[in-house]
TIKOL-377894 format. One line per 4 residues: number of its first residue (from 0); for each residue x, y, z of N, C-alpha, C. Coordinates in pm, whole numbers, plus 50000, padded with zeros to 5 digits. Layout:
NUM) X,Y,Z,X,Y,Z,X,Y,Z | ...
***
This chain:
0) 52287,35663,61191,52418,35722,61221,52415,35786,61360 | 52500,35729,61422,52522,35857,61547,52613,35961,61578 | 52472,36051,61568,52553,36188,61586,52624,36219,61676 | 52608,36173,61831,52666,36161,61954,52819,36208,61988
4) 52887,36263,62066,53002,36316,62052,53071,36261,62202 | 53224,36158,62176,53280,36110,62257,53372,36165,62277 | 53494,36091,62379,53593,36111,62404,53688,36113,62300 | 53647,36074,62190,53737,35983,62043,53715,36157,61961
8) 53626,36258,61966,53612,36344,61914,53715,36496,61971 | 53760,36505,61875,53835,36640,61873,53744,36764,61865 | 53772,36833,61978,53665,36968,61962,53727,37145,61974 | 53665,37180,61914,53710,37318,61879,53630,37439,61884
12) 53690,37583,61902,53569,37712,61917,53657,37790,61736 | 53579,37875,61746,53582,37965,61645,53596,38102,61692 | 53716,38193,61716,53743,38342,61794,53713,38443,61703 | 53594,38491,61717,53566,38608,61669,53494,38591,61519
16) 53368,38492,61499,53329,38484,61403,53140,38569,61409 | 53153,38631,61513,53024,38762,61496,53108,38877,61566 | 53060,38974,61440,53119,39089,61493,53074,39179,61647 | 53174,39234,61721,53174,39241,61813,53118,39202,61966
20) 53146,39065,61944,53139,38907,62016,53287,38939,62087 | 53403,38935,62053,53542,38991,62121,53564,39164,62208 | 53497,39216,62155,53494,39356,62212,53419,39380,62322 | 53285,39251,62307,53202,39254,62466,53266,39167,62548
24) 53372,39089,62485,53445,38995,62615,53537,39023,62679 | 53540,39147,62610,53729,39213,62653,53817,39135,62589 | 53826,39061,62484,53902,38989,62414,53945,39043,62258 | 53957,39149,62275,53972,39182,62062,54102,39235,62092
28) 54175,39269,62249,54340,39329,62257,54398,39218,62195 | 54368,39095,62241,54421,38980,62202,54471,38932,62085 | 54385,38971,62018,54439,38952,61838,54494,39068,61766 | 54520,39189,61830,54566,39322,61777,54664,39286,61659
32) 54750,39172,61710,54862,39176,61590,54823,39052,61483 | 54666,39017,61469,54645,38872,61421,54622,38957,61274 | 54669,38921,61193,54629,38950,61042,54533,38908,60992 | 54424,38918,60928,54366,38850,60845,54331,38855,60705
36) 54253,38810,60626,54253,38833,60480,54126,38925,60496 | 54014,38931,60519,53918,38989,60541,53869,39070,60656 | 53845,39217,60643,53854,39247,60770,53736,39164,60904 | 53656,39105,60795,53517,39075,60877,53583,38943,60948
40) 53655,38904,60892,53693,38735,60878,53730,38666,61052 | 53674,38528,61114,53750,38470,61251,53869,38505,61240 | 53938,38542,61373,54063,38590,61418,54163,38399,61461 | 54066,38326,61460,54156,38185,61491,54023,38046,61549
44) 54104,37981,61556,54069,37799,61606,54154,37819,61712 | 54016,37756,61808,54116,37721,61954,54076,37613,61965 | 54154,37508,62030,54191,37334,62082,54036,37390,62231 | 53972,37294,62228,53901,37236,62397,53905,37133,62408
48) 53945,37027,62319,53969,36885,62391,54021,36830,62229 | 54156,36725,62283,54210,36665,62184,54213,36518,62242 | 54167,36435,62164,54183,36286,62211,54322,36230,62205 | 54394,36257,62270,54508,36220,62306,54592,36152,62446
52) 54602,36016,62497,54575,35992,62598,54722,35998,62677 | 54822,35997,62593,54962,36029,62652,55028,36162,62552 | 55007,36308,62601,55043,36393,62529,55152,36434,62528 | 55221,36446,62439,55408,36538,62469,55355,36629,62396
56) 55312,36684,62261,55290,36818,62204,55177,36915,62208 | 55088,36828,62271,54961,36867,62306,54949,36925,62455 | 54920,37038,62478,54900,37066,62655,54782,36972,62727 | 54820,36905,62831,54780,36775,62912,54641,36791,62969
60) 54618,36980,62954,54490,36960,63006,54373,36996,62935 | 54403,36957,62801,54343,36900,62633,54296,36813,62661 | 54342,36668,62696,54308,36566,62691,54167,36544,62752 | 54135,36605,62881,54063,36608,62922,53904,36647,62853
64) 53818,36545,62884,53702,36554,62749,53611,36648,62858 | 53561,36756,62837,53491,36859,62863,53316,36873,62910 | 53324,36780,62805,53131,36735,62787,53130,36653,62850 | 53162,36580,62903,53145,36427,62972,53014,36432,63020
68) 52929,36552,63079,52832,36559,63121,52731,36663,63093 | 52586,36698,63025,52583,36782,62942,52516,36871,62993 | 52437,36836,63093,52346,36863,63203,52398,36962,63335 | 52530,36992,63318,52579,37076,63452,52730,37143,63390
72) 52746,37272,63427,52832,37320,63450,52917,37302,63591 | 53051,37264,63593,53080,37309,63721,53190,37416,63737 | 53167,37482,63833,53226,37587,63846,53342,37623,63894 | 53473,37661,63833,53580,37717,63833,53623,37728,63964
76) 53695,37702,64042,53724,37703,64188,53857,37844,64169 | 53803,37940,64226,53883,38049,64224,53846,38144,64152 | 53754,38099,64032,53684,38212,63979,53624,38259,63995 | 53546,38431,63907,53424,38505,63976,53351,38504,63833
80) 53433,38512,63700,53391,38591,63592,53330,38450,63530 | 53245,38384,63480,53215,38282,63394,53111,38327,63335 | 53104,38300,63192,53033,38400,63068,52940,38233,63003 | 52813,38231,62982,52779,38152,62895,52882,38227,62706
84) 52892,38082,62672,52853,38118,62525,52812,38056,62386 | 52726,38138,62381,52587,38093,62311,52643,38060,62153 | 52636,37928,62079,52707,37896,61956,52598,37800,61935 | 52636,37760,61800,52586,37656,61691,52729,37589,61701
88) 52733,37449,61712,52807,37379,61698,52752,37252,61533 | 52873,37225,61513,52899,37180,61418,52956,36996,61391 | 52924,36916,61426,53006,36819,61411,53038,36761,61255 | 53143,36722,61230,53226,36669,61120,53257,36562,61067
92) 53284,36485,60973,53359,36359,60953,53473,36436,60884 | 53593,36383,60936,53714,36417,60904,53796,36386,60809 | 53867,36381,60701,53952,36318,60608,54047,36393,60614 | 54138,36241,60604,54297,36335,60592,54329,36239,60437
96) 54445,36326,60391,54597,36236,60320,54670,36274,60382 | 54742,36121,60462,54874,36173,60529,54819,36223,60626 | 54896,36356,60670,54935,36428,60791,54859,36550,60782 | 54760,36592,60628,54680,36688,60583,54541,36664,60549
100) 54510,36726,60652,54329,36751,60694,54257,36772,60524 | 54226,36688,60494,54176,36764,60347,54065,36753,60332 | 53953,36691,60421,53803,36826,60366,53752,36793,60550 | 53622,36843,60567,53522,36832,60660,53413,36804,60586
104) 53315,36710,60624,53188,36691,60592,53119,36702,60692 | 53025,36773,60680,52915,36834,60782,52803,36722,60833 | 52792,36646,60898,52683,36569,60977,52582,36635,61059 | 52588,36686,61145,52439,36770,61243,52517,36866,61291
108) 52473,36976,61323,52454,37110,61428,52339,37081,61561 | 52458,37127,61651,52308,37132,61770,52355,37279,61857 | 52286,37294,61936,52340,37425,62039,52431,37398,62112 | 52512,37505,62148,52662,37499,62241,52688,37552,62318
112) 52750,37523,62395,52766,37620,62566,52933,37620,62552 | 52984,37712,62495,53119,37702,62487,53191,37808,62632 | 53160,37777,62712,53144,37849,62797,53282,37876,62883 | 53283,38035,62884,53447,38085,62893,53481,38133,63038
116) 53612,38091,63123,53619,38189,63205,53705,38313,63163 | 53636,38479,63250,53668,38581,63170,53857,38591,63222 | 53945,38538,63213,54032,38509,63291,54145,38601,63232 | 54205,38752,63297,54289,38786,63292,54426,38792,63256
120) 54500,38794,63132,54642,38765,63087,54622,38621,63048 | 54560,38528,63029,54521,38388,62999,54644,38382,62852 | 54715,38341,62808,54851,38372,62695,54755,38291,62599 | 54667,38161,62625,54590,38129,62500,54442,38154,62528
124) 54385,38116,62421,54244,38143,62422,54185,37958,62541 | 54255,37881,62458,54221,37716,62580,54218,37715,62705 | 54298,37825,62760,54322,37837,62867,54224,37894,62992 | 54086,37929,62909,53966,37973,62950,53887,37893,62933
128) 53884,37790,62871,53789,37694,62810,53763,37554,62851 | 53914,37497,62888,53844,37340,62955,53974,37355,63093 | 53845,37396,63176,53924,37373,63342,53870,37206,63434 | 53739,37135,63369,53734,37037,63409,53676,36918,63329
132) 53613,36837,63393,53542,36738,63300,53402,36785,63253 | 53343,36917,63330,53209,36934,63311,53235,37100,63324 | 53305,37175,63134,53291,37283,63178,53226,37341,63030 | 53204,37246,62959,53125,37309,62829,53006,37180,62800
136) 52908,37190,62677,52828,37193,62634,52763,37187,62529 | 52728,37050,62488,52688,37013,62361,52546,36936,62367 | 52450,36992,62289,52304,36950,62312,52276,36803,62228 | 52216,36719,62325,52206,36567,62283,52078,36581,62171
140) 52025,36698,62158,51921,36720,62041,52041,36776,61881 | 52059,36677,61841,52149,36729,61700,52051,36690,61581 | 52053,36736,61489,51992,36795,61389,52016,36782,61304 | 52009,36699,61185,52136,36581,61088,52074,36711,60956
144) 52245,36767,60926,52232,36824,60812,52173,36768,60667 | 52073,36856,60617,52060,36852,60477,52174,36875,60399 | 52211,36999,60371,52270,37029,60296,52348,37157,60362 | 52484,37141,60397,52560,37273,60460,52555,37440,60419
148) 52447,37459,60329,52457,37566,60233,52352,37643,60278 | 52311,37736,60218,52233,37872,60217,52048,37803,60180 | 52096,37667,60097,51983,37610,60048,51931,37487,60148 | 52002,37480,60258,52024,37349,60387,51882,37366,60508
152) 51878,37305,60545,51782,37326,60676,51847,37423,60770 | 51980,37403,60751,52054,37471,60910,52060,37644,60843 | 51993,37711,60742,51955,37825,60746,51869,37901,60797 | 51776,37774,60825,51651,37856,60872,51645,37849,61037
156) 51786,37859,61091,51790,37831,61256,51840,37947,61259 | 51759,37958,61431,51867,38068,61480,51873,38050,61599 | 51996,38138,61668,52075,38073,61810,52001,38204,61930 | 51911,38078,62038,51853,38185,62145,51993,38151,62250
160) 51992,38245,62353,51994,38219,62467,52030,38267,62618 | 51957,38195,62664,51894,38235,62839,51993,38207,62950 | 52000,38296,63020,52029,38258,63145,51899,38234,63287 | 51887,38120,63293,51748,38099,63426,51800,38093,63516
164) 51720,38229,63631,51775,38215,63757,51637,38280,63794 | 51633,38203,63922,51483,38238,64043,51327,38232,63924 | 51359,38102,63832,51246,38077,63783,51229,38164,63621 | 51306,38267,63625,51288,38367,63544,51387,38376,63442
168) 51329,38401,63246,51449,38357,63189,51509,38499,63137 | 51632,38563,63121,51694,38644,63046,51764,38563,62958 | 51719,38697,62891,51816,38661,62713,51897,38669,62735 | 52053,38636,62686,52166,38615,62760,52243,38724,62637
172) 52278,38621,62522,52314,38646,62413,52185,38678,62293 | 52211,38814,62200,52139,38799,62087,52108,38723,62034 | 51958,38716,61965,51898,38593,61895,51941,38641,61790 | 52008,38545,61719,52084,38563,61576,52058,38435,61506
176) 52062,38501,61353,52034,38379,61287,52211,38294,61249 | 52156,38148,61178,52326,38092,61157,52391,38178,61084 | 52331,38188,60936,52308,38235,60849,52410,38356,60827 | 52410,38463,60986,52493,38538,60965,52644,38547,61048
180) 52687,38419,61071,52816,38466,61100,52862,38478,61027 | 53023,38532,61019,53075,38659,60947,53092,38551,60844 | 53171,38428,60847,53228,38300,60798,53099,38203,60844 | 53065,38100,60704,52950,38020,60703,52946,37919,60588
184) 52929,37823,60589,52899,37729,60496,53033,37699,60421 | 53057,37640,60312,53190,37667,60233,53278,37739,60270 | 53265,37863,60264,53416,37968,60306,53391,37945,60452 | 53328,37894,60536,53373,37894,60660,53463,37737,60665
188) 53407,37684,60568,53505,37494,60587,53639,37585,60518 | 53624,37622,60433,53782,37671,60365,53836,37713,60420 | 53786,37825,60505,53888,37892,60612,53953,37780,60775 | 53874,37679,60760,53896,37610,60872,54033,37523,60849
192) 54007,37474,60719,54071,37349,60687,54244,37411,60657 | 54204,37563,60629,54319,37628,60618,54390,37641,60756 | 54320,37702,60846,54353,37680,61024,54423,37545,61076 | 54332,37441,61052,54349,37313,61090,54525,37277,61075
196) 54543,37311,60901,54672,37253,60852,54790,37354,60901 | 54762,37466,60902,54865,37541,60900,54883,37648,60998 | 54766,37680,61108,54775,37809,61197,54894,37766,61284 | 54977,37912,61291,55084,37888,61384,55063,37966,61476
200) 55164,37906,61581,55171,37897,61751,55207,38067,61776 | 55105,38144,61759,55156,38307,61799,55036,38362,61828 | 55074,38480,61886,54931,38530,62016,54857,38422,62058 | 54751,38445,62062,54626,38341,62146,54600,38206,62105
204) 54677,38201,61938,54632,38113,61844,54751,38008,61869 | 54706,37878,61871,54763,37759,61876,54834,37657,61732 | 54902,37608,61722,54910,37518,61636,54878,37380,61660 | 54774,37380,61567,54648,37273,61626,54673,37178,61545
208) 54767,37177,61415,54772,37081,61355,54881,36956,61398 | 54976,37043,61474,55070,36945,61547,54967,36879,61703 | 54887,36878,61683,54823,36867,61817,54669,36701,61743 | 54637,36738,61643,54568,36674,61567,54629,36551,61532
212) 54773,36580,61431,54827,36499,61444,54907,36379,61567 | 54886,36439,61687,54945,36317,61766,54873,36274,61817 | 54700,36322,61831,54641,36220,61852,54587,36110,61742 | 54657,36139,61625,54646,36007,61517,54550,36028,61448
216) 54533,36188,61363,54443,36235,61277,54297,36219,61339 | 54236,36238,61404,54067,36188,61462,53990,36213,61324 | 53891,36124,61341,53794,36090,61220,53670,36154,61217 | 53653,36277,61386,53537,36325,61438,53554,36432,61462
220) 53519,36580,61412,53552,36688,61461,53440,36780,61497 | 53437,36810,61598,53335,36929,61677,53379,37076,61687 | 53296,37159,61606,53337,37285,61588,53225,37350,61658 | 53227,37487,61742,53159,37518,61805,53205,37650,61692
224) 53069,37766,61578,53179,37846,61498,53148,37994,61542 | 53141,37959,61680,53150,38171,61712,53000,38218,61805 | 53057,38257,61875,52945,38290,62015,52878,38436,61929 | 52731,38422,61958,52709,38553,61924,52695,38687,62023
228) 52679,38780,61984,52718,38891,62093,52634,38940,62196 | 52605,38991,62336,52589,38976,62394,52446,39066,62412 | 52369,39043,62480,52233,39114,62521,52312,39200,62628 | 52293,39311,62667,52343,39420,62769,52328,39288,62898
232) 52208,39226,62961,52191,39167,63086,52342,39081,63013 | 52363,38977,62967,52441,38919,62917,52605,38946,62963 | 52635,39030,62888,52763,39152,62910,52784,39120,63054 | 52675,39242,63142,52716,39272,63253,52677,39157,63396
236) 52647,38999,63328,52610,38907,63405,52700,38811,63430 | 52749,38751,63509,52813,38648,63484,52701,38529,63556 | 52767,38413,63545,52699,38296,63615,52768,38272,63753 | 52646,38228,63812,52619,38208,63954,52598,38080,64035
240) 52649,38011,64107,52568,37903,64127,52429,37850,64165 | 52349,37757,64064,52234,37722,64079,52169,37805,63937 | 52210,37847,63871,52165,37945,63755,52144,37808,63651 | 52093,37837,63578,52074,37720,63457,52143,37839,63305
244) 52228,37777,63262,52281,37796,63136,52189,37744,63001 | 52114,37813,62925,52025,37752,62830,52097,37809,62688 | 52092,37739,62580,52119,37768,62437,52016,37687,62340 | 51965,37770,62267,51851,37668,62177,51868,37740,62042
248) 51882,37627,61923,51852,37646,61800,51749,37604,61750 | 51650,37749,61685,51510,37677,61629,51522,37729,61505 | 51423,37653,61425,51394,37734,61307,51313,37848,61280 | 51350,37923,61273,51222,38080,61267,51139,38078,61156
252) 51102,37976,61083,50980,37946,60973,50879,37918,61072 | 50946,37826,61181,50815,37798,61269,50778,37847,61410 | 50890,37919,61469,50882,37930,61570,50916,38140,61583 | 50878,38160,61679,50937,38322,61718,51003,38350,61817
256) 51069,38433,61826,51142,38465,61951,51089,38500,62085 | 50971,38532,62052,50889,38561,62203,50816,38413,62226 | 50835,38304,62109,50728,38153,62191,50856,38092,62220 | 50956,38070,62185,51059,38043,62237,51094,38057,62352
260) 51085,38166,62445,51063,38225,62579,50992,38171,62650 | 50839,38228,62581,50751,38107,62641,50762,38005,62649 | 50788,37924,62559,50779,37747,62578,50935,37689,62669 | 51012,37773,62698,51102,37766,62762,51076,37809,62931
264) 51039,37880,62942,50963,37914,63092,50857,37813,63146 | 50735,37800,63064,50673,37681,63061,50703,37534,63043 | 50847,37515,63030,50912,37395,63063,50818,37283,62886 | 50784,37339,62778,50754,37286,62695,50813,37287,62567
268) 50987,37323,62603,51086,37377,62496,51097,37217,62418 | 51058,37136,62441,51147,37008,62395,51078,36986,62270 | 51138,36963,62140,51008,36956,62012,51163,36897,61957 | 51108,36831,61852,51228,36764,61770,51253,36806,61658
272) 51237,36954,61638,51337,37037,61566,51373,37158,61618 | 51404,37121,61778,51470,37258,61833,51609,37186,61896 | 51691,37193,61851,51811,37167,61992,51800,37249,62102 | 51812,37208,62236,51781,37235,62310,51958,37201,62421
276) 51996,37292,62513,52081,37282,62591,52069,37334,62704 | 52006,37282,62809,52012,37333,62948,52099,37274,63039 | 52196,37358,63121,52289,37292,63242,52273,37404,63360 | 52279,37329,63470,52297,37351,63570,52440,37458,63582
280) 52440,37510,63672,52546,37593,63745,52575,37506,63901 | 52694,37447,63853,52687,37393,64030,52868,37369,64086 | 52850,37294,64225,52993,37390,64302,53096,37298,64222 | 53208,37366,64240,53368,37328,64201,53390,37207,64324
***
């Protein structure tokens, strides 16, 4: 099976699924009026690329596939603020009836660079998220689920990651396990599939299902489900050009957070049960 993720794939972030992940971005004003059922619970689904090649309901600069290249960031022409962010991504097989999304099945997780500009009054959350063909990040190391549950392989991962600059790596974002975002496994598909069909077009949050539907239900869905929160260097860093953006999911049965470092500095991160995501920082 290939896990591989094209232009044909619909991709998506998850807003606010580790707690205070929005409060270090300056992003939690944003949802002030968002309700939810749980106080812990994601604040929304945001659109980063919809396969749609002639859009009327979809905004035009959706279409545009994001990853095209996995290996480089490029950088925002006009911007100063650009934030890695550090996620577990998720890819899907999709089923609909009709015009209604009715389940997700989980295929592999790999690491994600959902990577945001910090952009001022922005009216949606997309609107930070895909400015070109090469502005996010999906690791060609994916990781074919066992079982989506508590009892799955993808429990025993957890999400590093670095920012490398002048040879030297900082932790970017907290090493967190999957395990604990707020929403996970089952109630995180329930809460999605609920999003998918029905979130409406108010504050930051999009209606993604009119957007799904015109590109003709997609059969492939990429969920990136929530950046975790920030290491202080992290916070007060942004990216630079020539910086390398890193995100890695390992399993902590075998690995630790300080050899992780190491084998990442030492250029010996590559093992075939770590996803691994390194990109470049380079010009607009």
């Amino acid at each position: 099976m290939n896990l591989g993720i094209d232009w044909n794939v619909a991709t998506f972030g998850v807003a606010g699924n580790f707690t205070g992940h929005l409060e270090q971005a300056n992003e939690a004003s944003d949802f002030v009026n968002v309700k939810t059922k749980e106080a812990n619970a994601p604040k929304a689904i945001f659109p980063t690329h919809i396969p749609v090649k002639e859009p009327v309901v979809t905004p035009e600069f959706l279409s545009v596939f994001p990853f095209s290249d996995p290996e480089v960031i490029e950088y925002p022409e006009g911007q100063d603020k650009v934030q890695i962010e550090p996620e577990c991504a998720v890819l899907f097989d999709a089923l609909w009836e009709g015009d209604t999304l009715k389940s997700l099945i989980p295929l592999g997780f790999g690491a994600s660079n959902d990577c945001s500009i910090r952009r001022e009054g922005a009216r949606k959350i997309s609107l930070k998220k895909n400015w070109c063909a090469r502005s996010k990040g999906f690791s060609a190391d994916v990781i074919p689920v066992d079982s989506f549950t508590a009892e799955g392989n993808i429990n025993d991962y957890r999400i590093a990651s670095y920012l490398l600059r002048d040879g030297k790596a900082y932790p970017y974002g907290e090493d967190s396990a999957i395990r604990d975002y707020s929403y996970v496994y089952d109630k995180l598909i329930d809460w999605m599939l609920e999003k998918f069909n029905g979130q409406a077009d108010e504050g930051p949050a999009e209606d993604i299902h009119s957007y799904l539907v015109e590109a003709g239900r997609p059969g492939r869905i990429l969920v990136s489900i929530g950046a975790t929160r920030y290491t202080e260097f992290g916070e007060s860093n942004f990216l630079h050009k020539g910086d390398h953006a890193v995100v890695i999911l390992y399993p902590e049965s075998k690995y630790t957070a300080d050899e992780i470092t190491n084998m990442l500095e030492s250029g010996t991160i590559k093992r075939p049960d770590i996803s691994v995501l390194d990109q470049e920082i380079i010009e607009g």
